[in-house]
Structures are given as structure tokens and as C-alpha cells.
C-alpha positions as CSV (number, residue, x, y, z in Angstrom):
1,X,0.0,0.0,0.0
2,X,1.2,3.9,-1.0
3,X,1.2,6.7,1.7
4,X,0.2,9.7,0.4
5,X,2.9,12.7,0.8
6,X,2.6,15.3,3.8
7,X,2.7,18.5,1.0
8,X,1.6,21.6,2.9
9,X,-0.4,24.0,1.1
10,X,3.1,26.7,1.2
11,X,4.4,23.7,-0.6
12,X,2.4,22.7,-3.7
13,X,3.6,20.4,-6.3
14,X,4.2,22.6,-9.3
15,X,6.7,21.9,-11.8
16,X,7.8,24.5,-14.1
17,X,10.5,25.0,-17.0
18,X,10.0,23.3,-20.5
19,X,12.2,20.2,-19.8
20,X,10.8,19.0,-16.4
21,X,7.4,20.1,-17.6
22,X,7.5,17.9,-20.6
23,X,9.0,14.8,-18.9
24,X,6.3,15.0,-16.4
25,X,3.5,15.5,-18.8
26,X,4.6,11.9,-19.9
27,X,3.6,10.3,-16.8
28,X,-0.2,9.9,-15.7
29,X,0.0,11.8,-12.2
30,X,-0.9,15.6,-13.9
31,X,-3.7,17.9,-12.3
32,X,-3.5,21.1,-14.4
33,X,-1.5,22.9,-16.4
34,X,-0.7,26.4,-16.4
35,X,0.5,28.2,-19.3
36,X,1.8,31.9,-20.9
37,X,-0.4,33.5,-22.9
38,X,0.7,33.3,-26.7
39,X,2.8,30.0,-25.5
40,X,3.4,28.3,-28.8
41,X,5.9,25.5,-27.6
42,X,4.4,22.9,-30.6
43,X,6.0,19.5,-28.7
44,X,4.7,20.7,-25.3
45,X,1.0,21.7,-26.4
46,X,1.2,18.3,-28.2
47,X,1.6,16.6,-25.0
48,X,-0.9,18.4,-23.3
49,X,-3.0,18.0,-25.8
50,X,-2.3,14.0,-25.9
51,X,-2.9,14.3,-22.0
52,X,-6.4,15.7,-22.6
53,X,-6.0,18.6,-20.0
54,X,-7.4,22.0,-20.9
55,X,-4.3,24.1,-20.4
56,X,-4.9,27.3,-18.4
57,X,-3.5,30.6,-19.8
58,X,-2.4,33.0,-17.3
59,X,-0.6,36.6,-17.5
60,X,3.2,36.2,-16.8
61,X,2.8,37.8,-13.3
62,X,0.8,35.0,-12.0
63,X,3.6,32.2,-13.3
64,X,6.1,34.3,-11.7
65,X,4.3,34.2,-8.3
66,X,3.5,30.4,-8.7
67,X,7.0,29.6,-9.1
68,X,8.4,32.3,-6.7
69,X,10.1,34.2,-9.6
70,X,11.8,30.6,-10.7
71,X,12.7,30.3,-14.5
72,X,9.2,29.2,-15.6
73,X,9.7,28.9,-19.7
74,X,5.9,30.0,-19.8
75,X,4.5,26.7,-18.6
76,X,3.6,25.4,-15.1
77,X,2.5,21.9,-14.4
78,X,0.5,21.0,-11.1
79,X,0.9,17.0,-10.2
80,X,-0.8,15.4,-7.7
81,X,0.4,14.1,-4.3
82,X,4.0,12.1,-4.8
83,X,3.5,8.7,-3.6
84,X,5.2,6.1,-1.6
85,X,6.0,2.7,-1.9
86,X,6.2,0.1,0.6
87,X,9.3,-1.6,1.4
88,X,7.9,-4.8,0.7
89,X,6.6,-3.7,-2.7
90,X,10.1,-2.8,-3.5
91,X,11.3,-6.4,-2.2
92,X,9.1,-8.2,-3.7
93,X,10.1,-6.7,-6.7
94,X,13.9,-7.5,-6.6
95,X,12.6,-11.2,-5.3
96,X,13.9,-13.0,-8.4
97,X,16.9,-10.5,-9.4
98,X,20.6,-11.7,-9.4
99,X,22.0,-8.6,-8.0
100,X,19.2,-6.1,-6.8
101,X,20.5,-2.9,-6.2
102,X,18.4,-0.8,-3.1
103,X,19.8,3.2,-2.1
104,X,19.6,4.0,1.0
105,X,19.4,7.9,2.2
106,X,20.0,8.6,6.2
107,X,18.6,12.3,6.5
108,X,19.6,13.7,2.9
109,X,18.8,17.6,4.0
110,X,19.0,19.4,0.1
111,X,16.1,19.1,-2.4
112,X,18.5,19.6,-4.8
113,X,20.8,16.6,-3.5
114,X,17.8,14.4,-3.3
115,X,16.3,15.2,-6.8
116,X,20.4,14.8,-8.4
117,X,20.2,11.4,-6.7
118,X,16.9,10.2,-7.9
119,X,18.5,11.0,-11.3
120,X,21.7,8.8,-10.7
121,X,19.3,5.9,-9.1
122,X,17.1,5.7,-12.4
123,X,20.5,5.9,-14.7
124,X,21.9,3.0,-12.9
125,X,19.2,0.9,-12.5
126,X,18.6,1.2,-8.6
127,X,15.6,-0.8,-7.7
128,X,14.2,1.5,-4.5
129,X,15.5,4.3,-2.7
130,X,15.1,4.1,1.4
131,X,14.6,7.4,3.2
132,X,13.4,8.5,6.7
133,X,10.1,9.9,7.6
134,X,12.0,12.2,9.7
135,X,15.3,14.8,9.2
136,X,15.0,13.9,5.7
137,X,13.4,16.2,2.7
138,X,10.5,14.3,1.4
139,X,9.5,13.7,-2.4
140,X,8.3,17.3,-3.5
141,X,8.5,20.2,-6.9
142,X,12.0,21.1,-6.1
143,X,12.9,17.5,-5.9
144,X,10.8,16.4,-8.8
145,X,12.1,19.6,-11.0
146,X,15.7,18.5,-10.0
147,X,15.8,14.8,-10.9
148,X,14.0,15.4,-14.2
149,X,11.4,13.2,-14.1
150,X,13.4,10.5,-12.8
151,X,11.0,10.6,-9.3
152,X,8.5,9.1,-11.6
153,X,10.3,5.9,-12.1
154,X,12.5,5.5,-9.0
155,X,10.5,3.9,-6.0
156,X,10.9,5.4,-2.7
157,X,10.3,3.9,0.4
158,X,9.9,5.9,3.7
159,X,10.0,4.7,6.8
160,X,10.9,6.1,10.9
161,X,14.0,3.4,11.6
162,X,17.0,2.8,9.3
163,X,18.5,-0.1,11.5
164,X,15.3,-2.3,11.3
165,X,15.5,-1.8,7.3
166,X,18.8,-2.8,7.4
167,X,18.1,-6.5,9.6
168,X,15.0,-6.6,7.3
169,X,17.8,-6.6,4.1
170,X,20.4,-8.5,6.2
171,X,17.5,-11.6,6.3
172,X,16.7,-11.0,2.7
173,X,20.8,-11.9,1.8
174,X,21.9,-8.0,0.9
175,X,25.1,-7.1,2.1
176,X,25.2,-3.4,3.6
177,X,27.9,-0.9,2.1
178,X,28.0,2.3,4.1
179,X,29.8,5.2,2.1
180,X,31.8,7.4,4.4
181,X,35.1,9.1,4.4
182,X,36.4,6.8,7.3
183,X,36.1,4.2,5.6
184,X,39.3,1.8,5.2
185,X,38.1,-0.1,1.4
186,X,38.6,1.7,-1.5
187,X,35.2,1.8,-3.3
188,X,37.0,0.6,-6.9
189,X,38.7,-2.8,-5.0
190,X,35.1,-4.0,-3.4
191,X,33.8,-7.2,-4.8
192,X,29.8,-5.9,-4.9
193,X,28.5,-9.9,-5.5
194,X,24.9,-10.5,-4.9
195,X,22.5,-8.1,-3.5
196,X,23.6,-5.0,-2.9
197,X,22.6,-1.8,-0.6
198,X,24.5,1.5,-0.2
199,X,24.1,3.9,2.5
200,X,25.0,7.3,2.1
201,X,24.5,10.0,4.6
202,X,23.7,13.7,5.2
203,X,25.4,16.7,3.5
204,X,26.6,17.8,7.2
205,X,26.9,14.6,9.6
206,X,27.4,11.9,7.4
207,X,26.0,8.4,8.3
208,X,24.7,7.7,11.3
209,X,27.2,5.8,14.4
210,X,24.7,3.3,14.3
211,X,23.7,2.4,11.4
212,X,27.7,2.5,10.1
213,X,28.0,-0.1,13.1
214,X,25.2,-2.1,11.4
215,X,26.5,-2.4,7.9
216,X,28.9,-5.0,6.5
217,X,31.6,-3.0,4.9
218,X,32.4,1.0,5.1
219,X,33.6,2.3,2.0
220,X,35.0,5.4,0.7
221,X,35.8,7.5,-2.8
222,X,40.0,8.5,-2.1
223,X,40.3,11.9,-2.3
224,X,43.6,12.8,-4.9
225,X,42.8,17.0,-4.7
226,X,42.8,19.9,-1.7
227,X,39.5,19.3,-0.7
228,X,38.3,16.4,1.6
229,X,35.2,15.1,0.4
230,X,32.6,15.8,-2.1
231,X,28.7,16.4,-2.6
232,X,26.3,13.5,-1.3
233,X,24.9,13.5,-5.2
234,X,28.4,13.1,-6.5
235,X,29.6,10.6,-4.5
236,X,26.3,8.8,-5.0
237,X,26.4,8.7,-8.6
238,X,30.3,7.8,-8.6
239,X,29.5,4.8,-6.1
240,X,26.3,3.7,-7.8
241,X,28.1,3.7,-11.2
242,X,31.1,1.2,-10.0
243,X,28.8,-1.2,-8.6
244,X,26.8,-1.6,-11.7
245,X,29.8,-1.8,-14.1
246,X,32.5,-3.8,-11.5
């Protein structure tokens, strides 16, 4: 079963810019779409069109205010609720894979880091993204604008305790890679066999003490430069990458 959400009305799930407008007009979750008058974008009226939604034209004020004076393009699309999935829906559907690839976020902080992430998940084929119901930025616009369109295809799972997900994984036979920069293995020398679940933790405090304590292995990217670490999304993307092509 989906959970619904928790997007306050300060918070509404509008989508704007041509791009991320279009790649969610291609998904079924659309409640209205707000346009420019004298927008003449052919592919996008297309897909509105194909949608069967009666676009809305408004004065360029009002997309201004809708997207706080973001970089609109003319068009504005309002989505319903984002959903949930379960963590069983998401384990149930790895149940047969070889090597089943699950994310897991503990109290990613940045819309912008989550959305970037969402976007390396769907590239590399991860099969559901964990994250906690609290200290964590839920699925929302900024998100959704950020991963471009990729939160429609990515299944996200959120839930109040990391540490039971992780003995839940344990029994199901994944082994538990925590990313962190104490880490002693070299992410490009780990054998990643079988099913697989990466941890990676908060732009400010990392991964939790507990939950590192609960994993199987603690990894970490080796620094060559002057500076000491790099963004959650980065890492993510250059950790997801090397365990789909080891």
C-alpha cells in the first residue's frame, strides 16, 4: 500500500521549465497545467493535448508568483500528491533478481541533493531508494524539478528506523555498504556480489554511528585534490556507477 505525501499548502507540487514540464506531462499523475499567454511550444501543447487537459492561460505575473520568480519557460504543471512505496513492494520486486540494487538515504537535507540522486538511481538501475520519515526532505517540486522526471520511475520507500531496514535486508541476503570518508576499502577494489545496498548520509553529519555499526563493509571514494570530500549527489552517482559496471 502507498502513503500519500505530507505537502503543505506553502508547498504545492508545481513543476515548471520546459524540460521538467514535458518529462512529467509523460507520466499519468498531472492535475493542471498552467501556461503563458501566446505559449506556442508545438512539442509541449502536443503533449498536453495528448494528455487531454485544458491548459490554463495565465498573465506572466501569476507564473512568476506560482514559481516564486523561478525560470518558468511560460509553462507550469501542477501534479498530484507524490506517492510512496512500501518496502515490501520494493522487495518483492527484486525477489527473483541476481543482483538487486536498493539506495539507501540517512537524512539527505537538500532538495537539490535528493532530486540529483533520484536521477543517478534511475540511470543505474537502482531498484528502491530508502529514506526517513524524519530529518529527511520528502519527495516534492524542487525535488521532482531537479531529478528530471526521474521521481517518476524510481520507488521510494519511507520509513521512521533505518537499522530495522537494514536487519530486514540482512535476512533478505543483501550485504550493507556504508559510504563514508572513514572508511578503510577503496570503493574501486570491493567485490559488490549478490544483492547490494548502499548507504550514504547527510550533506553535514554523514552516516549515522549506528547504522555505520550495522553495515557489512564502510567504504569510501579516495580523495587525490585539496579538498576532503565531495557532494552527497556526486559521490552517490560515482558509487552507484562502479557497482553496476564492477
Amino acid at each position: 500500500m502507498k502513503a500519500r505525501s505530507n505537502n503543505s499548502r506553502n508547498n504545492l507540487n508545481y513543476i515548471y521549465g520546459r524540460l521538467p514540464s514535458l518529462n512529467c506531462l509523460n507520466v499519468s499523475r498531472v492535475k493542471n497545467v498552467f501556461l503563458q499567454q501566446n505559449f506556442s511550444d508545438l512539442n509541449l501543447l502536443s503533449a498536453i493535448a495528448n494528455k487531454g487537459i485544458k491548459p490554463q492561460y495565465v498573465d506572466v505575473e501569476t507564473l512568476n508568483k506560482m514559481s516564486h520568480n523561478g525560470n518558468h519557460q511560460g509553462i507550469i504543471v501542477e501534479t498530484f500528491p507524490y506517492e510512496y512505496s512500501s518496502l515490501d513492494e520494493i522487495l518483492n520486486n527484486v525477489s527473483n533478481k541476481k543482483q538487486p540494487l536498493i539506495l539507501i538515504l540517512d537524512e539527505i537535507e537538500d532538495p537539490h541533493n535528493f532530486g540529483a540522486i533520484l536521477r543517478s538511481a534511475d540511470a543505474f538501475g537502482v531498484d528502491g531508494v530508502v529514506i526517513k520519515s524524519k530529518n529527511q526532505v520528502p519527495l516534492n517540486s524542487t525535488v521532482a524539478k531537479v531529478s528530471t522526471g526521474a521521481i517518476e520511475y524510481v520507488k521510494v520507500a519511507q520509513v521512521s528506523n533505518l537499522n530495522n531496514v537494514l536487519k530486514v535486508l540482512k535476512d533478505k541476503g543483501f550485504w550493507i555498504y556504508a559510504a563514508d570518508g572513514s572508511g578503510k576499502e577503496d570503493y574501486q577494489k570491493v567485490n559488490y556480489s549478490g544483492p547490494v545496498a548502499l548507504i550514504v548520509g547527510s550533506e553535514g553529519r554523514g552516516i549515522s554511528q549506528l547504522v555505520m555499526k550495522n553495515s557489512d563493509f564502510i567504504i569510501k571514494i579516495p580523495m587525490m585534490g585539496h579538498v576532503n570530500s565531495l557532494n552527497v549527489s556526486v559521490s552517490t552517482g560515482i558509487l552507484l556507477s562502479r557497482i553496476r559496471n564492477k
